[in-house]
VMD Tcl script that builds the backbone (N, CA, C; Angstrom):
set m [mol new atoms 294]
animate dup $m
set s [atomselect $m all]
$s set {name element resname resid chain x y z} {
  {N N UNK 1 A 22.852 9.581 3.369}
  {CA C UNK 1 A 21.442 9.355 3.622}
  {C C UNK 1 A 21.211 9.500 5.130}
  {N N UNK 2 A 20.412 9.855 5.569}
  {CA C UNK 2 A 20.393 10.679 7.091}
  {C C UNK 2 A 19.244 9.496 7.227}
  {N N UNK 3 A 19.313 9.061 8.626}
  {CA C UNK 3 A 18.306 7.989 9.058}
  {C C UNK 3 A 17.078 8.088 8.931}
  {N N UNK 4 A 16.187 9.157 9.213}
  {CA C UNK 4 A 15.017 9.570 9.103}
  {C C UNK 4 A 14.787 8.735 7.409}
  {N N UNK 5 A 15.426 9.115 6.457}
  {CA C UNK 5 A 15.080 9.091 5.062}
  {C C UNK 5 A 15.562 6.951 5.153}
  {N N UNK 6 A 16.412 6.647 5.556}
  {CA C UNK 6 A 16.927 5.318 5.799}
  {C C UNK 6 A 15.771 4.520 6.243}
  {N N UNK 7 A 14.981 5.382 7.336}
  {CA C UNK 7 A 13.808 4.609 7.579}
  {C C UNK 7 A 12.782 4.166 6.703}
  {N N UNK 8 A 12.412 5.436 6.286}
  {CA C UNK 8 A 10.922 5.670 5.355}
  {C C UNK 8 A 11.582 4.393 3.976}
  {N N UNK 9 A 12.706 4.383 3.624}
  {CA C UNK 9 A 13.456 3.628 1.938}
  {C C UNK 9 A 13.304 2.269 2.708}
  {N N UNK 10 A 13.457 1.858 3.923}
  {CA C UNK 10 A 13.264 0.485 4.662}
  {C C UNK 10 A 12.577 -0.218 4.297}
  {N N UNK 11 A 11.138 1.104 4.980}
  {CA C UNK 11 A 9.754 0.703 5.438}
  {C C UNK 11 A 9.369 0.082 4.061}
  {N N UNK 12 A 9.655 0.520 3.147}
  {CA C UNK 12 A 9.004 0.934 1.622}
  {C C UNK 12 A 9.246 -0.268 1.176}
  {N N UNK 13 A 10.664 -0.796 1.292}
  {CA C UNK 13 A 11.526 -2.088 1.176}
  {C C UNK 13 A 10.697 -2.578 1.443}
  {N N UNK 14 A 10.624 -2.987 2.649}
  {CA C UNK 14 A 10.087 -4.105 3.620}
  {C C UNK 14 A 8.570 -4.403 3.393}
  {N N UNK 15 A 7.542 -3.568 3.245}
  {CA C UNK 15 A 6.616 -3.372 2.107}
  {C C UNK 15 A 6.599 -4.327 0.663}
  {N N UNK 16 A 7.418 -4.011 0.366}
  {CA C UNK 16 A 7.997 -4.146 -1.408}
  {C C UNK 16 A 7.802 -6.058 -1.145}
  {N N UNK 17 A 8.881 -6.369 -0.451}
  {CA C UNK 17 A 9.177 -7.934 -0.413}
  {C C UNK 17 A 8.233 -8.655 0.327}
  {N N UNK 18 A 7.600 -7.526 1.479}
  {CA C UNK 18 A 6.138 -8.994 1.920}
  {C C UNK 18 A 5.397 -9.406 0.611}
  {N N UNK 19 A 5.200 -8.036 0.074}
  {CA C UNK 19 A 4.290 -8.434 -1.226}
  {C C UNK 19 A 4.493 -9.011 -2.432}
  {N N UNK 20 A 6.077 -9.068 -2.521}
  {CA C UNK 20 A 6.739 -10.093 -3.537}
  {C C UNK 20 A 6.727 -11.555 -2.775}
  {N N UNK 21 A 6.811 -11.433 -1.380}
  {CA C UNK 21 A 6.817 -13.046 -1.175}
  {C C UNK 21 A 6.262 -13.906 -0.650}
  {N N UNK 22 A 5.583 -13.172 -0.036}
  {CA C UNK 22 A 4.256 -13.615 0.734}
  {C C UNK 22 A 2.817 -13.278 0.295}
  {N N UNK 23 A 3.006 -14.024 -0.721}
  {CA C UNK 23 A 1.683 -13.414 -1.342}
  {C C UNK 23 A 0.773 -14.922 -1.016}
  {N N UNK 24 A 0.363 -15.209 0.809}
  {CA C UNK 24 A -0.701 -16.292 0.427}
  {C C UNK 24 A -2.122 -16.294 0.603}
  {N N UNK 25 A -1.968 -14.915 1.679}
  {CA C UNK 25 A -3.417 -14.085 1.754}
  {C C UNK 25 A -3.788 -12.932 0.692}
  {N N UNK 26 A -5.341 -12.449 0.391}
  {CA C UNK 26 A -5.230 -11.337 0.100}
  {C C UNK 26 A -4.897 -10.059 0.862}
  {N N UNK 27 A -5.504 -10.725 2.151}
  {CA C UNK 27 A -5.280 -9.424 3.262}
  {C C UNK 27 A -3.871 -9.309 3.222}
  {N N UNK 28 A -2.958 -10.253 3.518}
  {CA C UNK 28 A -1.423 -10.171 3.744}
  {C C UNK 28 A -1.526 -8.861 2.532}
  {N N UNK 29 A -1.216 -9.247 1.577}
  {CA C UNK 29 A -1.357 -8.522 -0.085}
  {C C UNK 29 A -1.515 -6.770 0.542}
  {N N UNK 30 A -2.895 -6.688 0.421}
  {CA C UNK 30 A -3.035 -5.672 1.102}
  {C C UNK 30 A -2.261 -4.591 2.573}
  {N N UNK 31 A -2.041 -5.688 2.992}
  {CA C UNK 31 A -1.568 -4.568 4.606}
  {C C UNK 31 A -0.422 -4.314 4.053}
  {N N UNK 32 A 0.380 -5.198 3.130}
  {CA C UNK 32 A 1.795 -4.547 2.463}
  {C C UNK 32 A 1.500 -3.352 1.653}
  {N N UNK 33 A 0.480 -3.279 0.930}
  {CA C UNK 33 A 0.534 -2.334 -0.263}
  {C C UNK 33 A 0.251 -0.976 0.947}
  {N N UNK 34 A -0.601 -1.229 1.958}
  {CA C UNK 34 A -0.727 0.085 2.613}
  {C C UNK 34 A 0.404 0.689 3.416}
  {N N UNK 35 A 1.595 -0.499 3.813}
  {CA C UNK 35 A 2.662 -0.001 4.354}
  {C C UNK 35 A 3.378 0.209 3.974}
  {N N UNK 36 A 3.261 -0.216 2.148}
  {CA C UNK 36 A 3.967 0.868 1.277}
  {C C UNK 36 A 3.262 2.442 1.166}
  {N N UNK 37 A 2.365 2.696 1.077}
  {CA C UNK 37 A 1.413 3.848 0.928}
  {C C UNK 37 A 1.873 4.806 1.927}
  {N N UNK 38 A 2.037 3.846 3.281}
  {CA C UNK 38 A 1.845 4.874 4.238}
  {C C UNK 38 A 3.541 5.453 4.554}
  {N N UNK 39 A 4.307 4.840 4.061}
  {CA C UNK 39 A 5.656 4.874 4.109}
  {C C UNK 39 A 6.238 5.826 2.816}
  {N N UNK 40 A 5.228 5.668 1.806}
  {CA C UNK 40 A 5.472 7.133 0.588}
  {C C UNK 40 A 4.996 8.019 1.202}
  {N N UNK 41 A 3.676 8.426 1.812}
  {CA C UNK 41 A 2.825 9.286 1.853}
  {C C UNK 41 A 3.732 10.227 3.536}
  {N N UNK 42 A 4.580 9.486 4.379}
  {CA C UNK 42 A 4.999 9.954 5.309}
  {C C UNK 42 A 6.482 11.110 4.471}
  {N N UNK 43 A 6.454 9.721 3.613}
  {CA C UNK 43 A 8.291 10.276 3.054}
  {C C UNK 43 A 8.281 12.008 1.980}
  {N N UNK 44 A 6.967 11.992 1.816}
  {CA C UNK 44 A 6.518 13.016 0.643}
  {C C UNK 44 A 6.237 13.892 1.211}
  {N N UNK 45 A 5.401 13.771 2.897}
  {CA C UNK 45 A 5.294 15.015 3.521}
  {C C UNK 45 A 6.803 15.525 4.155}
  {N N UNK 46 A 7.522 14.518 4.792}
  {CA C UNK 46 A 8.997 14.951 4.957}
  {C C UNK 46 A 9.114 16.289 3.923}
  {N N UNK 47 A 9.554 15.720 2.923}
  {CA C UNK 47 A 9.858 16.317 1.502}
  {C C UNK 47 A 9.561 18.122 1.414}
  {N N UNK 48 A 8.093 17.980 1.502}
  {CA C UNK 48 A 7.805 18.893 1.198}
  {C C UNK 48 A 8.057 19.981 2.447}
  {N N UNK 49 A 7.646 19.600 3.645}
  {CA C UNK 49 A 8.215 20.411 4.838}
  {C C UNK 49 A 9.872 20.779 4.762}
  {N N UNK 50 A 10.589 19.484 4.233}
  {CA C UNK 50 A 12.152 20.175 4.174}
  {C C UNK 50 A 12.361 21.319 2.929}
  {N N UNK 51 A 11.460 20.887 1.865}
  {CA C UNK 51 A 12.014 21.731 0.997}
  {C C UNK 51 A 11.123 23.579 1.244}
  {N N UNK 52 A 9.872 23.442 2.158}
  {CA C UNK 52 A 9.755 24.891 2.486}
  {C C UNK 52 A 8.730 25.263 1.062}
  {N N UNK 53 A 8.246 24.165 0.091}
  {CA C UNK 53 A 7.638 24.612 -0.601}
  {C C UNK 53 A 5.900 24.702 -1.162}
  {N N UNK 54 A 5.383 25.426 -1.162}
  {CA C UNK 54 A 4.138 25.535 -0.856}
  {C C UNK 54 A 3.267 24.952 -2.050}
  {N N UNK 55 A 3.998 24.869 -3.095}
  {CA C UNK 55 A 3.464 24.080 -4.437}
  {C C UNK 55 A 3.249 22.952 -4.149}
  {N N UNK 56 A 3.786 22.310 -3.561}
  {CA C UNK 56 A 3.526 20.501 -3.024}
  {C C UNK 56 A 2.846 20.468 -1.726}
  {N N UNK 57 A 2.783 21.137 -1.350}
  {CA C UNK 57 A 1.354 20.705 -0.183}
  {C C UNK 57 A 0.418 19.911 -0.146}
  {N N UNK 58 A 0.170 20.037 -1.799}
  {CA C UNK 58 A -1.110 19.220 -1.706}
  {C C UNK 58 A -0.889 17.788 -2.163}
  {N N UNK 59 A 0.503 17.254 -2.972}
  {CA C UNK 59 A 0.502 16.226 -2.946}
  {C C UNK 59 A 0.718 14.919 -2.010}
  {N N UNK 60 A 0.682 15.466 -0.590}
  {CA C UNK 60 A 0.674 13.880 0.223}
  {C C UNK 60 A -0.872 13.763 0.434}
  {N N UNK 61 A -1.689 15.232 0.398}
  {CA C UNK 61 A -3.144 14.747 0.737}
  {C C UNK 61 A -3.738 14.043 -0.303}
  {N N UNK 62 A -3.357 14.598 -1.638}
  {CA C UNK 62 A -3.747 13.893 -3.035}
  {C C UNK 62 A -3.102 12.177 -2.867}
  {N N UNK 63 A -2.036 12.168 -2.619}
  {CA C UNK 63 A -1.676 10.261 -2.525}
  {C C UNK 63 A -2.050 9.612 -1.635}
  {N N UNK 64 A -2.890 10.247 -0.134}
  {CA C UNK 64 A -3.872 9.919 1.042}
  {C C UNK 64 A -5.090 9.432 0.520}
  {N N UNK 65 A -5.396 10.907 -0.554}
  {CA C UNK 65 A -6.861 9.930 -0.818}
  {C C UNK 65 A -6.549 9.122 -1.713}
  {N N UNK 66 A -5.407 9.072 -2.804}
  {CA C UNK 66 A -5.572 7.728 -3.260}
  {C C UNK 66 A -5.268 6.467 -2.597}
  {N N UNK 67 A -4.312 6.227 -1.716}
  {CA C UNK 67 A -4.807 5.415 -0.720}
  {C C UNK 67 A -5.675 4.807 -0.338}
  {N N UNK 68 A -6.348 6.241 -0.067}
  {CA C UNK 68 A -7.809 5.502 0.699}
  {C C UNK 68 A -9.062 4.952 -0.532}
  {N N UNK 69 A -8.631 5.568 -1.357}
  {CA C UNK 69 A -9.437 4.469 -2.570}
  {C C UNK 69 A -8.942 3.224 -3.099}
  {N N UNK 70 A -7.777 3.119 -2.908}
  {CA C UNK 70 A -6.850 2.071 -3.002}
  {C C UNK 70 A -7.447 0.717 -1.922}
  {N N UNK 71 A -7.189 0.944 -0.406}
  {CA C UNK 71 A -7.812 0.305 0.364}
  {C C UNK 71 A -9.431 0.231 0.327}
  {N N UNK 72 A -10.152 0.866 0.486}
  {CA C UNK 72 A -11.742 0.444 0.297}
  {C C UNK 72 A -11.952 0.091 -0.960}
  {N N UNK 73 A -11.254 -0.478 -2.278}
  {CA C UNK 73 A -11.262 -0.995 -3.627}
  {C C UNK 73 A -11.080 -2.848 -2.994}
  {N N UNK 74 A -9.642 -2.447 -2.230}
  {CA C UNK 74 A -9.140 -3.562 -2.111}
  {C C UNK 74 A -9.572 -4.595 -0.531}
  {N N UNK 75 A -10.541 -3.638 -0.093}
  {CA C UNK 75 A -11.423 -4.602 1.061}
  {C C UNK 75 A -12.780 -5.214 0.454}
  {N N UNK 76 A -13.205 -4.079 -0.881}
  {CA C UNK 76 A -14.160 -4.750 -1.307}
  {C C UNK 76 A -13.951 -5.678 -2.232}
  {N N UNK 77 A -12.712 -6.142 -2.661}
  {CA C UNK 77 A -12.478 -7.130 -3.433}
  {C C UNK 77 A -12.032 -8.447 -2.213}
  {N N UNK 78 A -11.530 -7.945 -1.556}
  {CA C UNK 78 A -11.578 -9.121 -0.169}
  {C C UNK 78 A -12.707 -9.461 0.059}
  {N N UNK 79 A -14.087 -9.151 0.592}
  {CA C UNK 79 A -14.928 -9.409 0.952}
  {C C UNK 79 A -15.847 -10.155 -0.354}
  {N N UNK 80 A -15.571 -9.829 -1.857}
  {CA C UNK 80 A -16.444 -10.332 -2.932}
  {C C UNK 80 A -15.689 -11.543 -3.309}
  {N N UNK 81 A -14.595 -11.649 -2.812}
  {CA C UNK 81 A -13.914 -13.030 -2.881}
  {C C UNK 81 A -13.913 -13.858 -2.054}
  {N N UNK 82 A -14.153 -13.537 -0.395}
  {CA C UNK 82 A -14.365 -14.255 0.441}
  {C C UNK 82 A -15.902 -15.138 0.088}
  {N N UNK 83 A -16.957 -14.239 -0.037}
  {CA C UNK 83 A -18.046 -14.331 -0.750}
  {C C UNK 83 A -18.186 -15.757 -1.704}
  {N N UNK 84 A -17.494 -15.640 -2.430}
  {CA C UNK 84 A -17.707 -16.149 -3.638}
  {C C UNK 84 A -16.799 -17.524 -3.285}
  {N N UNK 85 A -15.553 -17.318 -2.965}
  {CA C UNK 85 A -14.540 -18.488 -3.101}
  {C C UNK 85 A -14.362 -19.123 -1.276}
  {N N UNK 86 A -15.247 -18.650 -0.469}
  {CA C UNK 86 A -14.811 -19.076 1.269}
  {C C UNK 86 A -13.775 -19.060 1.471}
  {N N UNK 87 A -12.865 -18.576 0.503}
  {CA C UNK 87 A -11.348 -18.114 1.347}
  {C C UNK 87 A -10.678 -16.820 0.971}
  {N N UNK 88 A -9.415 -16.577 1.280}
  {CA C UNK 88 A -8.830 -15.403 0.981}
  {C C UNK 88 A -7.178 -15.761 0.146}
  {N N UNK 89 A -7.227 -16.838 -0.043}
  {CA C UNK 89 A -5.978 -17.479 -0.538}
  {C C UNK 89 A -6.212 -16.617 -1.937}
  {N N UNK 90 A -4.916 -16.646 -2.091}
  {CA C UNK 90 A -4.274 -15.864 -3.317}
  {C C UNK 90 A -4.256 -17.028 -4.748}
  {N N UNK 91 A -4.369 -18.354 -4.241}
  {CA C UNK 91 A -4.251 -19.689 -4.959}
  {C C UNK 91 A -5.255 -20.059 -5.292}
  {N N UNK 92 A -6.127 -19.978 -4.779}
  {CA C UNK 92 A -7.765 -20.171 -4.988}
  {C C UNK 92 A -8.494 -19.544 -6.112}
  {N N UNK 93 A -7.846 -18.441 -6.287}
  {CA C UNK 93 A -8.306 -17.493 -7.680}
  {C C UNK 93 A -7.763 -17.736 -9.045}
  {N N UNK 94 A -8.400 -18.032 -9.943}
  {CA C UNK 94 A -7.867 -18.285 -11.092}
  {C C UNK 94 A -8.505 -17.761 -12.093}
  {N N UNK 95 A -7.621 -16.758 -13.125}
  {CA C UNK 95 A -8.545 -15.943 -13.848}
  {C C UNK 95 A -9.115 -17.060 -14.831}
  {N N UNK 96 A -8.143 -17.883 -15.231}
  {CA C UNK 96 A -9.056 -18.683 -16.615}
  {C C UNK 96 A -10.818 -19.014 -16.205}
  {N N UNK 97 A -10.858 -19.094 -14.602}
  {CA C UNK 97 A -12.216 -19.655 -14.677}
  {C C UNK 97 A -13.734 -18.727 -14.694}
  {N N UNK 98 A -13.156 -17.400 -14.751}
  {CA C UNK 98 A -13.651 -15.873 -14.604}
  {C C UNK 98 A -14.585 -16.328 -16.080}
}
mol reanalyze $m
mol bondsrecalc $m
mol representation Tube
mol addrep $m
């Protein structure tokens, strides 16, 4: 595994477990899921530049914009929860009361 690729499998890691364990904000929640995003979306353009192939070009822009619908989904659910509940705690939400 050549470091470059060691990094991006880290980042992805490191990503992976804020959001398994630190789940006490939503924002926390969020900035992990995007530094997973942004840590696929780097590792996929790698990819496709090493492999020289022109068929995948378009998939890091295609997982960019899902991203970016990903995040403006998940700020507007921050903000309709801040709204509603005055906090951002992950504990505060409870579906039974939906």
């Amino acid at each position: 595994m050549t470091p470059v690729h060691f990094a991006f499998s880290s980042a992805f890691i490191l990503g992976l477990t804020g959001l398994a364990f630190h789940r006490t904000h939503l924002l926390s929640a969020l900035l992990c899921l995007e530094g997973m995003m942004l840590s696929l979306f780097i590792a996929l353009s790698l990819w496709t530049i090493q492999l020289n192939a022109t068929s995948f070009c378009t998939a890091p822009m295609l997982l960019l914009a899902f991203s970016a619908c990903e995040a403006s989904a998940g700020l507007a659910l921050l903000v309709a929860t801040a709204r509603t509940h005055g906090t951002d705690h992950l504990q505060s939400l409870n579906l039974l009361q939906c």
